[in-house]
N, C-alpha and C positions, 0 to 999 in steps of 0.2 A: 504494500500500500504506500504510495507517497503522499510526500508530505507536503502541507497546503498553506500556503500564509494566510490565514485569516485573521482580523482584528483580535481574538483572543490568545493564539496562541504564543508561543515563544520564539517565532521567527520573525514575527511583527513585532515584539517586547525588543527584539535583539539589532533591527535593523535601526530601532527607535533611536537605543540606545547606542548605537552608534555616532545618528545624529547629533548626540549629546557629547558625545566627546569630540566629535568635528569640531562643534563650536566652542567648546572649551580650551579645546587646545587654540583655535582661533584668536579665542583671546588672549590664553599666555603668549603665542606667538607672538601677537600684537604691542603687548604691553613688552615683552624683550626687544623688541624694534626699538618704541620708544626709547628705550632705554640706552641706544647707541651699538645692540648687537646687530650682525648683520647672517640674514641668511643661507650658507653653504650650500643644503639642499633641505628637500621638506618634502610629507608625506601626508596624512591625511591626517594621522596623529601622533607621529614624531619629525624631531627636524634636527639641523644639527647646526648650530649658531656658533658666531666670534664674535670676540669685543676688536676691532680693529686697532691693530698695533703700529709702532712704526717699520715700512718697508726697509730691508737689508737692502743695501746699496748694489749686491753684488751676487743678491739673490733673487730669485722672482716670488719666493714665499714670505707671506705676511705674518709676522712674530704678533700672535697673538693668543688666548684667549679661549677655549675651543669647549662648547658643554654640545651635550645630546640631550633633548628635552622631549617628553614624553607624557602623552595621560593613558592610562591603562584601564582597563573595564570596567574598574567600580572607579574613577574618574577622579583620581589618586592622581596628583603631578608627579613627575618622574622629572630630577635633573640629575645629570653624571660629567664629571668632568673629563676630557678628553684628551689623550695625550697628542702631539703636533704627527705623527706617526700615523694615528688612528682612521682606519677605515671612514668614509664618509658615508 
C-alpha cells in the first residue's frame, strides 16, 4: 500500500516542518549577513559563512573566519567553527 500525503498525516507534518526551518535558518542567515559574515555557499538549511579578513598579498585566499551554521529538525541552531582546510 502506498503512502499518501494527506493533511493529517506525517508526510504533510514533515514537509511543514520543513518549511519551518527554511525560514528559520533564513533568518539566522540573514541576521549573520548583517553582521559583516559573508556567504561561501548555502543550502536550504545549512550554509557555511566568513567574517572577511584581510587579503594575503601573495595569496589568493582570504584569512579569515570560517563557521558552518545549521538548524536541525526540532529547529535547534547549529554553529561549528571551521578550520581554513575544511571542506565547503
Amino acid at each position: 500500500m502506498a503512502a499518501t500525503a494527506t493533511p493529517g498525516n506525517g508526510t504533510a507534518r514533515a514537509a511543514l516542518a520543513h518549511r519551518t526551518r527554511e525560514e528559520k535558518f533564513s533568518e539566522l542567515l540573514a541576521t549573520k549577513v548583517e553582521q559583516g559574515y559573508e556567504v561561501e555557499s548555502q543550502g536550504d538549511t545549512e550554509a557555511v559563512i566568513a567574517t572577511p579578513g584581510r587579503r594575503r598579498r601573495f595569496r589568493a585566499q582570504i584569512a579569515g573566519k570560517r563557521q558552518r551554521i545549521s538548524i536541525d529538525e526540532l529547529g535547534n541552531r547549529t554553529t561549528r567553527g571551521l578550520e581554513s582546510g575544511d571542506a565547503r
